[in-house]
N, C-alpha and C positions, 0 to 999 in steps of 0.2 A: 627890676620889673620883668616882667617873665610872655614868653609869648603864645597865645592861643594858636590851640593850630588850628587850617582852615580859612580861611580867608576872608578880608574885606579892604576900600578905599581909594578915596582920589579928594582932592582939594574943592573951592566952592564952596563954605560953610555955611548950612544953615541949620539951625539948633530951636525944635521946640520940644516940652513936653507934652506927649501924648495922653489924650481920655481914654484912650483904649488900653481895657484890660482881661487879663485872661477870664474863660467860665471856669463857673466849677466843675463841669460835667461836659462828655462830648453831646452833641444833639443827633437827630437822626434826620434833620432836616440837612445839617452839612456831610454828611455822609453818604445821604444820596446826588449830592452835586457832586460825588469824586472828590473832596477834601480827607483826607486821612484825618484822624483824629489828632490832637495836638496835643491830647494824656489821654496817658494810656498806661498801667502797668504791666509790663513785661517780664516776666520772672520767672528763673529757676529752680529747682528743688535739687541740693548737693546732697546727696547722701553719703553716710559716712559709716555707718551700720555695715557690718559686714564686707566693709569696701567697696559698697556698689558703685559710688563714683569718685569718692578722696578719703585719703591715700588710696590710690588703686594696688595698694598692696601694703602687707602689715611689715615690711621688713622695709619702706624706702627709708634714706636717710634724711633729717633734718631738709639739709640742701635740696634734696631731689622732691621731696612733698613741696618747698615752697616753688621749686621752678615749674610742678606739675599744676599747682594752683592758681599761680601766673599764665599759665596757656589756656586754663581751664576761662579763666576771667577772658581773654582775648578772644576765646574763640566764640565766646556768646557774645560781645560788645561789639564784634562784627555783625551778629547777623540781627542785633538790633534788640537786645537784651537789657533792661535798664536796673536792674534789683536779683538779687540770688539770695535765695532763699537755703544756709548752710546749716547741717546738723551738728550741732556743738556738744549734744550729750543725746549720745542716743541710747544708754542703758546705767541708768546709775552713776553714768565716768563723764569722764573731761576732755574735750579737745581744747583746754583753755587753763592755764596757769592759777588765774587771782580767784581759787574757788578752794572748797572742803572737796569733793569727789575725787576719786583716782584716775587718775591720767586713763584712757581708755583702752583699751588691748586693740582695736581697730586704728587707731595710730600708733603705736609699738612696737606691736604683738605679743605683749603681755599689759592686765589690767595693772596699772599701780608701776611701771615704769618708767620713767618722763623719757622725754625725749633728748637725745645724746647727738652730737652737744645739744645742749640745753636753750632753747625759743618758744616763745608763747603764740602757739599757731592763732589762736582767734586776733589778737592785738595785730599779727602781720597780717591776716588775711579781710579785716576792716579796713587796714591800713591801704591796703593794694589796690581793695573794691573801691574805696572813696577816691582813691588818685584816675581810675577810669569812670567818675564822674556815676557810680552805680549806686542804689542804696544795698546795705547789709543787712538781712533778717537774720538774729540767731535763734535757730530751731531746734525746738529743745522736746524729747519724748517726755510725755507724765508719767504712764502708766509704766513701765517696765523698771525692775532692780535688776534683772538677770537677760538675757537674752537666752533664748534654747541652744543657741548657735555659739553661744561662748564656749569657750576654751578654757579661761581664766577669769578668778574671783581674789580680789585685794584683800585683804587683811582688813585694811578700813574702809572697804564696802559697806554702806550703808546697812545690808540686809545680814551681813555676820554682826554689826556693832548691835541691830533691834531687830532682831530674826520674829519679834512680835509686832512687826509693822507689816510682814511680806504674806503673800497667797502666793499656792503654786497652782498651776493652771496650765494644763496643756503642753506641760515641760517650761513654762517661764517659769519666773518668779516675778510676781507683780505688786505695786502696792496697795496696799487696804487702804481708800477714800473714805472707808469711814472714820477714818479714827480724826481726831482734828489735830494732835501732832505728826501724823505726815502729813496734812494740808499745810500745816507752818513749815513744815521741812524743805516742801517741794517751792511752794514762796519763798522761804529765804532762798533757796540755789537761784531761783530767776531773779530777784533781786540783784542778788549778788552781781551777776552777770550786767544788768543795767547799769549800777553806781560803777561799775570796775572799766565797761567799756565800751566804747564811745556807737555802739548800734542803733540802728534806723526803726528795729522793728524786734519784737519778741512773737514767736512763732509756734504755734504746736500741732502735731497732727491729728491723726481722724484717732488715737489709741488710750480711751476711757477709761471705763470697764471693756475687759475685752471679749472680742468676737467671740461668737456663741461657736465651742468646738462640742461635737460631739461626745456621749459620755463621762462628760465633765462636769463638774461640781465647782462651783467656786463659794470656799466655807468660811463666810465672814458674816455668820449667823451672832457669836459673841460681840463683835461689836452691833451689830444690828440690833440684839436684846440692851446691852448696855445705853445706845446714843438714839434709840427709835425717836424720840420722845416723841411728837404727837402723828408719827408717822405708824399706820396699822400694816400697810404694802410696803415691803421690803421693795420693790421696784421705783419708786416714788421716794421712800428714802435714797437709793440709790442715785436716783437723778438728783435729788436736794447734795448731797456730797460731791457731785460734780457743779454743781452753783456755786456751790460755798466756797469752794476752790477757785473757780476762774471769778469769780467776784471777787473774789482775797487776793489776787493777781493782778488785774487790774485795777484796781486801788493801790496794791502796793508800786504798781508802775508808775502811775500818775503823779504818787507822792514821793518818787526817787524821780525820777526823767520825767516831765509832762511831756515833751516832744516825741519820747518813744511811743511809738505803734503798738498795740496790740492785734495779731492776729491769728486764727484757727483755720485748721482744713479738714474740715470732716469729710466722713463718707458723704456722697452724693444727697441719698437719702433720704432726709428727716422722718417721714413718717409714708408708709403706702395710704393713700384713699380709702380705702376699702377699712382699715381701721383707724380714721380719721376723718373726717369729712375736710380738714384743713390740709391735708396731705399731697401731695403727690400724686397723679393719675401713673402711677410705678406699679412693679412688681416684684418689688427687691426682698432676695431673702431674709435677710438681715437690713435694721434700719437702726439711724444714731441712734432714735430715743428709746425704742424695744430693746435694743439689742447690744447697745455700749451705753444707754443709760445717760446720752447728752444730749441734751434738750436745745440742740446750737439756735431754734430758731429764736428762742427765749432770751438770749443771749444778744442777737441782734437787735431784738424788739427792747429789750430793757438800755443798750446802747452802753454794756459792758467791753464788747469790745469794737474795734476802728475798724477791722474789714472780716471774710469771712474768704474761705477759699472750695467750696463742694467740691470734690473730687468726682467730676463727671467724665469718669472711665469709659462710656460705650459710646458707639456708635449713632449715626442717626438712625438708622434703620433697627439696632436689635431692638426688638419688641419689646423684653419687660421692662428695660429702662432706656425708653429715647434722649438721645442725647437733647434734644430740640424742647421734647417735652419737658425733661428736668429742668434745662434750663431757665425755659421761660416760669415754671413753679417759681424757681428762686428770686425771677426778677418781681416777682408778688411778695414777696419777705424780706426785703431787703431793708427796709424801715429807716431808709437814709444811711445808712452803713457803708463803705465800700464792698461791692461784690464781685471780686474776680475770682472766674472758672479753672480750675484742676482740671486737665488735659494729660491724656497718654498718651504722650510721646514714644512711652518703652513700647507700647501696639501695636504701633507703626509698621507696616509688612510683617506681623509676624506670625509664621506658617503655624504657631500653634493656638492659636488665637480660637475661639468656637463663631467668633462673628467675621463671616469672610471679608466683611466691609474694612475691617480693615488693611485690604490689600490694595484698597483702592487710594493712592498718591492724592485726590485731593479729599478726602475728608478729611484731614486736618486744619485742610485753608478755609475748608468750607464751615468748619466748625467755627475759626477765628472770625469769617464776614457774618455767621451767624450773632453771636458775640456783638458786633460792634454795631447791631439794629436794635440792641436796646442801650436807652441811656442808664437805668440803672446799670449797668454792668460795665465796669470802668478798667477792664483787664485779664491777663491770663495768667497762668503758672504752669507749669508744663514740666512733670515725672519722666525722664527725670535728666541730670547735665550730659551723661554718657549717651544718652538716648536722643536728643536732641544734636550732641556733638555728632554722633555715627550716620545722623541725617540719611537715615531708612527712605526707598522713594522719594528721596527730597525735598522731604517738607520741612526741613532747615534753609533749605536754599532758597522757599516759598514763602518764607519769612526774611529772610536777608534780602530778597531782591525784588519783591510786591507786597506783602502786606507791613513788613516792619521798613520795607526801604527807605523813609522818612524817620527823622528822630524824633519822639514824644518824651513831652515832660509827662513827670510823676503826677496824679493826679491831687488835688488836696482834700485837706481836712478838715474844712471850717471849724467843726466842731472841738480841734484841739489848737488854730491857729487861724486866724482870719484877718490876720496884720500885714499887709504888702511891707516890702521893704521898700523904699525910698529911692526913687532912683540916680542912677550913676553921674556922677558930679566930673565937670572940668575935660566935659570931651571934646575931643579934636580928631582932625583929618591931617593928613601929612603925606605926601608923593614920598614914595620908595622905589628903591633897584625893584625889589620885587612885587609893587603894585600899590595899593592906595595903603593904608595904615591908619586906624581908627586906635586911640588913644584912653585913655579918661580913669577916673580914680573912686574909690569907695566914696559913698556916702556916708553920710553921719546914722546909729543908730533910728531904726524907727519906733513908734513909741510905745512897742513894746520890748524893746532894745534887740530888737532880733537883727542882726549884719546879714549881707547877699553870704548865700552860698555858693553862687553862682552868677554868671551873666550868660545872657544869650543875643544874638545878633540874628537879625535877621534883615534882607535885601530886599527890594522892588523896582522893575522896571519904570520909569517915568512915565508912561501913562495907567499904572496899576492905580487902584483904589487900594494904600496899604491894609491889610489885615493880617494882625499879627496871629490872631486863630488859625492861621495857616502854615500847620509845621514844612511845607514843601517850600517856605519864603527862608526858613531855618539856616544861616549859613553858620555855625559855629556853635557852641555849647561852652563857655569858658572858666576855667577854676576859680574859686574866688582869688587867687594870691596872682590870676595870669589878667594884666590890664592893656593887652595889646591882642590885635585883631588884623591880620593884613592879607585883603584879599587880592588872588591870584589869578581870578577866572573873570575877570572885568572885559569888557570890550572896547576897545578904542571909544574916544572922540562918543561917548554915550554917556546922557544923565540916570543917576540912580537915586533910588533913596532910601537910607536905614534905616534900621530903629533898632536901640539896645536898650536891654531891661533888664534889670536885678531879679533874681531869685533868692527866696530865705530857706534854710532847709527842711519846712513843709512845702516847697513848695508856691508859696503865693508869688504871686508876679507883682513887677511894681507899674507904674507907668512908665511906657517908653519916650526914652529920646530920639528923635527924629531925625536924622542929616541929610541934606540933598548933596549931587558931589557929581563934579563933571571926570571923565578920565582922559587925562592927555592922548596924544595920538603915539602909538606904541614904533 
């Protein structure tokens, strides 16, 4: 029997099952009473491309990447961090063992090397996430075979085995979405990754078709004339090919993992106003659907995929794209979806910035209490771990010590899970050396057989009205395998009363147990 840490108990038993149970959404009614919300996704974006934030270099060893990944994990679970968001292929290659691609040159430093001695970074770095109680997204680039920035090309890279799947563009090498054997290609490697390993969530970013570079050509006119068929605009075919793909994606996730997440971060944008009546009162030179040819709000609206992440890079103030204004657009598109916001962290103070606003220390927090005045919008994600870690102006600190200072659960998913688990069986109270000790054992499958992934405990003063909606009552967060609780922060000769409740890993809550409990005199 294993012990939660953080505290709870004293003797006096009284045991009922509780009617109260969690929402599915925070409200803006308890938000203005000063209750923090009680879910909320919190999450990072690891980049692993060019070593922007792991391995922070292409030469560390085995040892040294997991011990860098472990502090990486630590130092965002302090400041209130519940999910990381890591990139597991970000050109063609592998941070991850159970797959066809080459091991990736940005873990090595060459593409097609493994790693010496030999570990399967994704298996250890799920493994790490889930013991500090985080969910793991693995994020995975579509569009790129090549990066401009490589160095190195494996032998069994993709794009030398079918050098007639690739476009070059702008010094990449990218893949043609038209053809339908790379849409089956780029599905089986997500696949693969689902049935091989045990993740929370599949992830992609804002990178399509890509950005419109100048003087550039992107020539996949032959498949266009080959695959048009009832398409006359090549643009519109273009967006049909990026359907066909994340709709072949999640289907194929659904029917390997249903529990796995599906989710996207696109550019900000969808569409400017101006050529859109449905759009964006924006100014953006570039937008997803014009200009990388993905239709993400479609995508929402059809209920292909589980959340959505905008990448809202600016400020409240710069003019063509308000932070304030996009975001409230997105809370109009959301079509019951989860929608948590993409936040630049990397911005953060920085003198090369064209929008001064970001020198100013709170438009980050101010962005996050923006954020939590609407109900559709159930979280953030924040570009990127280095960037958040180096806590610029201290708006990491402004998160660890006021707006994240409380723990929140993950928000849920009705729509892929709406089965509480059952709550916790055979609980008890018990006096200890070091303070009261709360007891109790799994329950029995609930009837969808889903087991707690978790327990959570939470405390109230004796004349509280319990409410467990209230993560500031939170005392503990417990693993499923830890069935002990023993709290240290009690007061003499004072009645209390808790309530623990089972979590399944979507997330749903079960009904709480209730205990009242006197504490001896110290």
């Amino acid at each position: 029997m294993k012990n939660c840490s953080t505290a709870i108990w004293v003797c006096c038993v009284w045991l009922v099952i509780s009617a109260c149970k969690t929402t599915k959404k925070n409200s803006k009614s308890a938000d203005n009473q000063g209750v923090p919300p009680k879910r909320e996704f919190r999450a990072v974006w690891v980049a692993t491309v060019d070593n922007i934030d792991w391995p922070s270099k292409k030469t560390l060893l085995p040892s040294e990447q997991r011990d860098e990944f472990k502090a990486i994990l630590d130092s965002h679970k302090k400041t209130g961090i519940n999910a990381v968001l890591v990139q597991v292929r970000a050109a063609a290659d592998a941070f991850y063992a159970k797959g066809s691609e080459p091991w990736s040159e940005w873990l090595t430093g060459k593409q097609g090397l493994p790693p010496n001695p030999a570990y399967d970074p994704l298996e250890f770095m799920v493994e790490e996430t889930h013991q500090r109680g985080m969910e793991f997204h693995a994020w995975l680039n579509l569009n790129r075979v090549a990066h401009k920035i490589a160095k190195s090309i494996a032998p069994n890279n993709i794009g030398k085995k079918h050098p007639e799947w690739v476009l070059d563009y702008d010094g990449y090498r990218l893949f043609n979405f038209g053809l339908p054997e790379v849409r089956d290609y780029i599905t089986d490697v997500t696949v693969k990754i689902v049935a091989n390993y045990d993740i929370d969530g599949v992830h992609f970013d804002d990178y399509f078709y890509p950005y419109t570079a100048a003087n550039q050509t992107l020539k996949d006119e032959a498949a266009f004339k080959k695959y048009a068929g009832r398409f006359a605009d090549k643009d519109d075919w273009r967006r049909n090919n990026v359907d066909l793909l994340i709709k072949q994606i999640a289907d194929a996730i659904t029917a390997t993992k249903p529990h796995v997440k599906f989710g996207v971060s696109p550019f900000g944008v969808w569409r400017n106003q101006k050529d859109d009546a449905t759009g964006s009162a924006t100014q953006a030179g570039q937008t997803s659907y014009d200009n990388l040819y993905a239709d993400t709000r479609k995508w929402l609206k059809a209920g292909w995929i589980d959340y959505m992440v905008p990448q809202i890079y600016f400020t409240r103030k710069f003019d063509k794209v308000p932070f304030e204004n996009l975001t409230t657009w997105w809370t109009k598109n959301a079509f019951n979806r989860h929608l948590y916001i993409g936040q630049a962290a990397y911005r953060v103070g920085g003198a090369k910035e064209k929008d001064p606003q970001w020198a100013d220390p709170t438009e980050l927090p101010a962005q996050v209490r923006f954020i939590r005045s609407f109900q559709e919008i159930t979280g953030s994600v924040y570009f990127s771990s280095k960037s958040l870690i180096n806590n610029k102006l201290g708006h990491a600190d402004s998160l660890k010590n006021d707006l994240y200072r409380f723990p929140a659960l993950i928000p849920t998913m009705p729509w892929k899970d709406n089965v509480p688990p059952l709550s916790p069986v055979n609980v008890t109270i018990t006096n200890t050396a070091n303070g009261p000790m709360l007891t109790w054992a799994a329950p029995l499958p609930a009837r969808d057989g889903d087991q707690p992934a978790y327990y959570v405990v939470y405390r109230f003063d004796e004349k509280e009205t319990p409410n467990t909606q209230d993560p500031r009552k939170i005392m503990g967060i417990c693993k499923k395998d830890a069935f002990i609780f023993t709290d240290k922060t009690t007061q003499a000769n004072k009645r209390y009363l808790y309530a623990l409740t089972a979590v399944d890993r979507l997330h749903n809550e079960s009904e709480a147990v209730k205990l009242v409990a006197r504490t001896e005199k110290k």
